[in-house]
Steps between C-alpha positions, in 0.01 A plus 500: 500500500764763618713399171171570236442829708838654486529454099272849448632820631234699607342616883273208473755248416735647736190463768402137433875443536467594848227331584579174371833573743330574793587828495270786579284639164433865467310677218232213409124491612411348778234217378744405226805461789228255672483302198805446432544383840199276438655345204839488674323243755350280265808446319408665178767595261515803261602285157226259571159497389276232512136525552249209558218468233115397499309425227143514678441797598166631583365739250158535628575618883339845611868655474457430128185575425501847699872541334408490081234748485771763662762394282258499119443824687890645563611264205434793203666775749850315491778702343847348425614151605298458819347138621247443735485191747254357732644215707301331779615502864785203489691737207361316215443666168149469386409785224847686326335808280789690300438840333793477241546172347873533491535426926371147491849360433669675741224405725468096357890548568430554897258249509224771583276284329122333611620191712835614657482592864661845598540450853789736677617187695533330109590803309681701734439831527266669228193699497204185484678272804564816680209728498290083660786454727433817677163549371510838392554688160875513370746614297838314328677685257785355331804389719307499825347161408664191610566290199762580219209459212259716661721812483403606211137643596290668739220371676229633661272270714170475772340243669119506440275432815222314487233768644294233631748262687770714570714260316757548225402379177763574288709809341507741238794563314662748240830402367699707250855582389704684810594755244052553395426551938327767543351655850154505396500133442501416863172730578373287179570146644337628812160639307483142308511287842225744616292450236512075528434542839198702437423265160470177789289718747240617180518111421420372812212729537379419170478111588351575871242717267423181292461284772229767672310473195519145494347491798240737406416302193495163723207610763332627267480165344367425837831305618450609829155639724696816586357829424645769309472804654806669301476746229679335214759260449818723575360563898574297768210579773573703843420403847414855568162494491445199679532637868827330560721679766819573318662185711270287336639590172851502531398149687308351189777680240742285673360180520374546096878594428610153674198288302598648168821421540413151510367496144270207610118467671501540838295671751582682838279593745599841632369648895401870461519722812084521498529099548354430172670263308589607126581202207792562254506274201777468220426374168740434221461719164646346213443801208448375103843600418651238747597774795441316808331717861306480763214733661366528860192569609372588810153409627393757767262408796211741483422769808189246550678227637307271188713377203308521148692492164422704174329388221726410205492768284367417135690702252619396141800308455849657341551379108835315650409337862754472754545231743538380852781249502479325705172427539496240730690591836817280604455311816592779821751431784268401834406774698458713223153676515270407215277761274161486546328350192331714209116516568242689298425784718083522612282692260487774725869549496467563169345829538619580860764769547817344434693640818224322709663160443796292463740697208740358316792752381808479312786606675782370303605393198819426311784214426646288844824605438431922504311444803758304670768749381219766662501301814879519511516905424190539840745269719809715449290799570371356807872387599571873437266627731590277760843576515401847513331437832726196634841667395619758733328476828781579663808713560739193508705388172534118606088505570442703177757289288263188639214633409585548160580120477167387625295714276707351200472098628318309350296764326758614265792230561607202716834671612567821599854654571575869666847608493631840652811653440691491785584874455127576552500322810812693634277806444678675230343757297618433096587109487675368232345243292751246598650354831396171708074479558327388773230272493209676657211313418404164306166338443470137412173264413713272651622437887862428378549777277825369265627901497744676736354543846401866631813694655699375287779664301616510126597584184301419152779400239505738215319295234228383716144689438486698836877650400361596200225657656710722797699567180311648231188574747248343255295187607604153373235247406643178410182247408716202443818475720618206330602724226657729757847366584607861648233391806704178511817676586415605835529196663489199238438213746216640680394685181474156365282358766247782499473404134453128529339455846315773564422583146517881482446561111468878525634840673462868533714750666381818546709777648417695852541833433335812655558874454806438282684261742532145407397303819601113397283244289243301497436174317225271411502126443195263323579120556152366569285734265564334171488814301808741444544885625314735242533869475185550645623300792835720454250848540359342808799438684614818410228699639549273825825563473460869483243541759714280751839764422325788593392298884861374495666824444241683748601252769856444420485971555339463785720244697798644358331860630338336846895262555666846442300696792543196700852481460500877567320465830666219607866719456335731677435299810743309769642297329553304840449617854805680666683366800424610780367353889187737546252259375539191355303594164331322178311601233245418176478715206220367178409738236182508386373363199311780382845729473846584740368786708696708743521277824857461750623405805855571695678424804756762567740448761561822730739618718533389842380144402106637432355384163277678255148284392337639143208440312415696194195512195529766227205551304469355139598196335820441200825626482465872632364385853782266507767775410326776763507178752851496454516892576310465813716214614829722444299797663444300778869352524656836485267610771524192739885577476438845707311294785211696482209388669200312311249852496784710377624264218108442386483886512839530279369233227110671499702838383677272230228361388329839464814598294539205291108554415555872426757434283291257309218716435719754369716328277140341374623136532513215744256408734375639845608296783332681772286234700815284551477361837826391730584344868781596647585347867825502707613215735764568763613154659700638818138620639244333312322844348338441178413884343294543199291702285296418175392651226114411329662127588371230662596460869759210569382196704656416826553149643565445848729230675155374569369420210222840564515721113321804474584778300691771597355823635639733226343858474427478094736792263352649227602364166876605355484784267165690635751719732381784805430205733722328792566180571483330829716276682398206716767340723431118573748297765539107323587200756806332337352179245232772392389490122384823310369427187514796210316448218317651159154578474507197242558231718131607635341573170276205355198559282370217717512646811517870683762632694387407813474127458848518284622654860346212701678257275804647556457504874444115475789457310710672699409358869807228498780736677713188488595502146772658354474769266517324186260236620243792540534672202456213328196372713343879422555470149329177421237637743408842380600478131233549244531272224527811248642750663478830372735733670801438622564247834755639764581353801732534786538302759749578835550346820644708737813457719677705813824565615576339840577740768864373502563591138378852625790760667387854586688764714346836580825775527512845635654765265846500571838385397622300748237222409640439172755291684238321731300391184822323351536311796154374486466488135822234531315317754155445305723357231688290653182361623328479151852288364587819323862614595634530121233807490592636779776767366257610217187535721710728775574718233211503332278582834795760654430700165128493517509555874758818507316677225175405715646729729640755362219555216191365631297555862411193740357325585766279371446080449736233346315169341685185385282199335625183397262392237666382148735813516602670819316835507623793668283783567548830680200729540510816622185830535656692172362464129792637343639223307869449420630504191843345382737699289877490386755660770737734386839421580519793717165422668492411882175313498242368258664155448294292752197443304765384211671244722119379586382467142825307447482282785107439523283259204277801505389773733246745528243727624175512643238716657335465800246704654763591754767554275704255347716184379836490374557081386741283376451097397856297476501120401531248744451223244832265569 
């Protein structure tokens, strides 16, 4: 191949050279790059041509007939060397009309003669076997087609669709010289297929038409004691004026739709929603000219309740009678209801109103095999509706991609494949069309389904159909897969075996696209329905298809949307509880289904061993309550780090919030946020005081040693962000082993229930003191979750602990000097008895520099603290609020290096206000 390609010097040659190598092609058309690669599989070879021939070919098929009436029509219009082919669906030539005489040996030369078959997968690549292996009109000029003899001309092809079964029929064809293409002859190929199709429509219609008058002529002979109520022989009567509800109709349509497709006599019985019972019968039609139909009738109970018949009607009889054949019905299936027998009607029937009894109407007629193909066409649009209700009930992509597969089995196909790009699934915005797939979804009339299992992941080789598709983003039908080794390449063993054993015969693949992303592919399989895919079946899957994207590419935006705000809550939040020996602490966090709102918690250690307790809600739902949680949080750090008390931090973050709303409003974006409620409480473990405040929160519940919970007796605080109002402290003293419990408002919030039975539940739940933290909040969860929550869950659960007396030193000092010295001595002492000598250089220092400028800065009353918790805190209080500050020492500076050596010698240090004055603190490690 890549020797017979290289012999011509031009872009084309040059092109096939490279893609007989392997090598990437540039600068040729898409479809024609697929064939080649088609060819390429099934072994074809450029300076080979050899195509099958059949001498009985079918000259009277609808194709034909419907095909020579356009061509005597287009024949006289030819101009130059032009010929004109009709071939049927398998390729072969049936009709070859040339306009100039002197193309038919260039064309007998080819073998484009009547009995050779012009299949792509037999003559490579060339305008006939290309435009029915894709099934659409195309286009092969000159060196784009396949085989070395076929270079010569320019062909210009289209499948032509059966109207009435979807199916292809054949193909239309104009071949001439490269050097005679023109542009125009493409729109011409496609106005010629357009007018067969129409030619078998106006055909059809014309023999339904001559079976309806058949029938006419055949009661009138009195065949049948069934009225005729129509106007003429080209009617088919109504069921409007019978007093049907429209049900009833579409009820009886149905049923006459399924009878006529039978083509035989049979009767049905069919229940009307009034409780009458109305009788359908279908009787052959056999017209003079040999056309074989059927009609159904329908024999209507009367608003009397009494069943009369009609009269026969006595009217001439047509020149040329038709007939019922046959006349005598065949021998029914048991169980199937029989038609009442033919009696005269009573004298007075024959003059009675005819709506007063028993009617007989004609509601179809036509051939078997148009109503069957009608029956076919009403299924698929059924299947469409339904997957228009069943596809997309939800906001998940795995549910969704399910969904799709049970709408399709075994309506449409007996396997059903759903493959994602993995890409998608990673939540990227543009994916690329290639890349591994995940297996998302697969549907199966079978238990062991012979495909790849869900969650699975893979790559389609290049030649297989579902490549092909991701690749050129068109839809692949394939109706017989034995004539499509590129399938086989995937995997050739198991490949083999769905062949064989399970018998799949025919596939689809349709790609997932939506909004100009590809999404994956998704492929349907026949093994048990004898008959192949058709384009009709192709449409259908497509619309599915379609449909299913959009719910796919919804969901897949709103995970990746709802996973993002998650993720940015969750960084936003402790990311584990601190260390510290306050409380012993644990926690639950769930977001809600409905969308991340604005809900936290914190533990904050403090100085002098205390720890800070918060619970937080910001208004809203998505992304921006998330981000203005994580302001409030930092807010709320930054202020915890000044030790101010729980009123005056709620009182700093209510003026934020006012700001950050302000702010908002003016710059026109963003969301209000006023309404956000928070808890803040402070635990001090060397005295047991618990002091909080809230703010439009719930109050924390409180669980004694004994088992007794209540809730605590919190003065409510106006909402955060509605400003001008205090907030009030309550100060609670907790036994050591006590429990308080800080929660969101939805923990409590159940559509099922109000708040006050949500707070006796929680109460319950929460009267075992003995279990640990983590035991509780788990035993709350699975006691007061809803089962769809839809705000946020927060909960915080701490058990409190004290410092024993011994772990406690405190010396009250006078203001003077001289008891610097005295507090060394003792300070050495209370280490040595806490087993902490190595500290004991660092910690004199550290204390004789707090305590000096104590004295010579401050007022008294002076006091000294040490506590042995997880650090050793040092704390020296004194009755001034002026706060220290450290600062660099010029060399030539007498003082103002104390607080230095502290901040160098101390973890951390700090200070505090009291409402007597102050605390100056520092923290050192005592960790070994």
């Amino acid at each position: 191949m890549v020797e017979f390609w290289a012999q011509r010097n031009d872009p084309m040659a040059r092109a096939r050279e490279r893609f007989a190598s392997g090598d990437r092609v540039e600068g040729v058309r898409a479809p024609i790059l697929q064939s080649w690669q088609r060819c390429r599989d099934l072994g074809l070879r450029p300076d080979r041509f050899e195509l099958p021939y059949d001498a009985n070919l079918d000259l009277e098929s609808p194709l034909v007939r419907a095909a020579l009436p356009v061509l005597g029509r287009v024949e006289p219009a030819f101009l130059g060397p032009v010929s004109l082919i009709i071939t049927d669906s398998d390729g072969t030539v049936l009709v070859r009309r040339t306009g100039d005489r002197s193309l038919d040996p260039l064309l007998d030369a080819i073998q484009l003669l009547p009995g050779f078959r012009y299949a792509e997968r037999l003559a490579g690549t060339c305008g006939l076997g290309t435009a029915l292996a894709e099934r659409r009109l195309h286009h092969v000029r000159g060196p784009e087609h396949f085989a070395e003899c076929l270079q010569g001309f320019a062909c210009f092809a289209a499948p032509v669709l059966n109207p009435l079964s979807g199916r292809i029929d054949g193909a239309v064809n104009l071949t001439c010289r490269a050097s005679d293409a023109r542009p125009a002859m493409e729109s011409f190929i496609q106005k010629a297929r357009n007018s067969i199709e129409q030619q078998i429509l106006d055909t059809c219609s014309q023999r339904e038409r001559t079976v309806l008058q058949a029938y006419v002529q055949a009661r009138r002979r009195g065949c049948t004691a069934v009225a005729v109520t129509g106007e003429g022989a080209a009617s088919v009567e109504a069921l409007g004026d019978t007093g049907l509800s429209r049900r009833d109709q579409e009820v009886l349509q149905e049923k006459a739709t399924e009878l006529l497709c039978s083509g035989a006599v049979a009767a049905a019985e069919v229940m009307l929603s009034t409780g009458r019972t109305a009788m359908l019968l279908c009787r052959p039609v056999t017209t003079p000219s040999g056309i074989s139909g059927a009609a159904v009738e329908a024999l209507l109970p009367s608003t009397s309740g009494h069943s009369t018949r009609l009269p026969r009607p006595t009217e001439p009889e047509p020149a040329e009678p038709a007939r019922w054949s046959p006349q005598r019905p065949e021998p029914e299936p048991a169980g199937t209801p029989k038609a009442p027998k033919a009696t005269k009607a009573p004298k007075a029937a024959e003059t009675s109103d005819p709506g007063s009894g028993e009617a007989g109407r004609l509601l179809l007629v036509g051939e078997p095999t148009v109503g069957r193909f009608a029956m076919q066409t009403r299924r698929r649009l059924q299947l469409l509706s339904e997957g228009g209700v069943r596809i997309g009930t939800t906001l998940d992509v795995a549910q969704t991609a399910a969904e799709l597969a049970d709408v399709a089995v075994p309506q449409l196909a007996d396997f059903v494949t759903v493959d994602l790009l993995q890409s998608v699934l990673s939540w990227e915005e543009a994916a690329e069309t290639g890349g591994p797939l995940h297996r998302m979804a697969v549907g199966s009339i079978r238990a062991d389904c012979p495909f790849y299992h869900m969650d699975t992941q893979f790559e389609f080789v290049p030649t297989t159909p579902q490549a092909r598709c991701l690749a050129t983003g068109q839809s692949i039908l394939e109706p017989d897969l034995t004539l499509a080794p590129g399938w086989l390449a995937q995997d050739p063993v198991r490949t083999e075996k769905l062949l064989v054993e399970q018998g799949i015969h025919s596939l689809m693949t349709v790609l997932l696209r939506s909004s100009g992303i590809v999404l994956g592919v998704v492929t349907f399989y026949r093994s048990e329905k004898p008959d192949p895919f058709e384009n009709d079946d192709l449409s259908l899957a497509e619309e599915l298809v379609a449909h299913a994207a959009v719910c796919i590419d919804n969901a897949r935006r709103y995970t990746r949307e709802h996973t993002m705000a998650v993720a940015l809550q969750r960084s936003l939040l402790p990311q584990g509880l601190p260390q510290q020996g306050a409380v012993e602490a644990a926690y639950r966090y769930l977001p809600a289904l409905a969308g991340v709102s604005g809900d936290w918690f914190d533990v904050i250690p403090l100085s002098g061993a205390r720890v800070a307790l918060v619970v937080g809600d910001v208004v809203g739902h998505g992304i921006q309550a998330a981000a203005t949680m994580g302001r409030l949080r930092t807010a709320i750090h930054n202020f915890a780090a000044l030790d101010l008390l729980p009123d005056e931090l709620l009182s700093h973050l209510d003026d934020l919030v006012i700001r950050l709303d302000n702010d908002a409003l003016a710059s026109g974006g963003g969301h209000g946020i006023t309404g956000s409620s928070c808890l803040y409480a402070i635990y001090d473990p060397s005295s047991g005081q618990c002091t909080m405040a809230r703010a439009g929160h719930p109050p924390p519940a409180l669980v004694t040693p004994d088992g007794h919970v209540t809730l605590a007796d919190l003065p409510p605080g106006p909402p955060l962000g509605l400003g001008g109002l205090p907030f009030q402290v309550a100060e609670l003293e907790l036994p050591t082993g006590s429990q308080l419990v800080l929660y969101s408002d939805g923990l409590l919030q159940d559509h099922r229930r109000d708040i006050d039975a949500g707070v006796e539940r929680l109460r319950q739940a929460l009267a075992h003191p003995q279990r640990p933290p983590e035991a509780t909040c788990q035993a709350v969860m699975d006691a007061m979750l809803p089962a769809f929550p839809q705000d946020d869950v927060t909960l915080l659960v701490t058990r409190t602990r004290r410092l024993d007396t011994r772990q406690i030193a405190t010396w009250k000092l006078p203001s003077a000097p001289e008891v610097v010295s005295t507090l060394r001595t003792a300070v050495t002492r209370q280490l040595a008895d806490w087993d902490l000598e190595e500290l004991q250089f660092t910690t004199e220092l550290i204390l004789s520099e707090l305590l000096t400028n104590a004295i010579r800065y401050a007022t008294g009353p002076l006091q000294v603290r040490m506590l042995r918790a997880d650090s050793l805190i040092c704390e020296v209080s004194d009755g001034s609020s002026t706060s220290p500050h450290l600062r660099h020492a010029a060399t030539t500076d007498e003082g103002g290096r104390g607080l230095f050596l502290v901040a160098q010698l101390a973890q951390r240090w700090g200070t505090r206000y009291t409402a007597n004055g102050k605390i100056i603190w520092t923290e050192q490690d005592i960790s070994p």
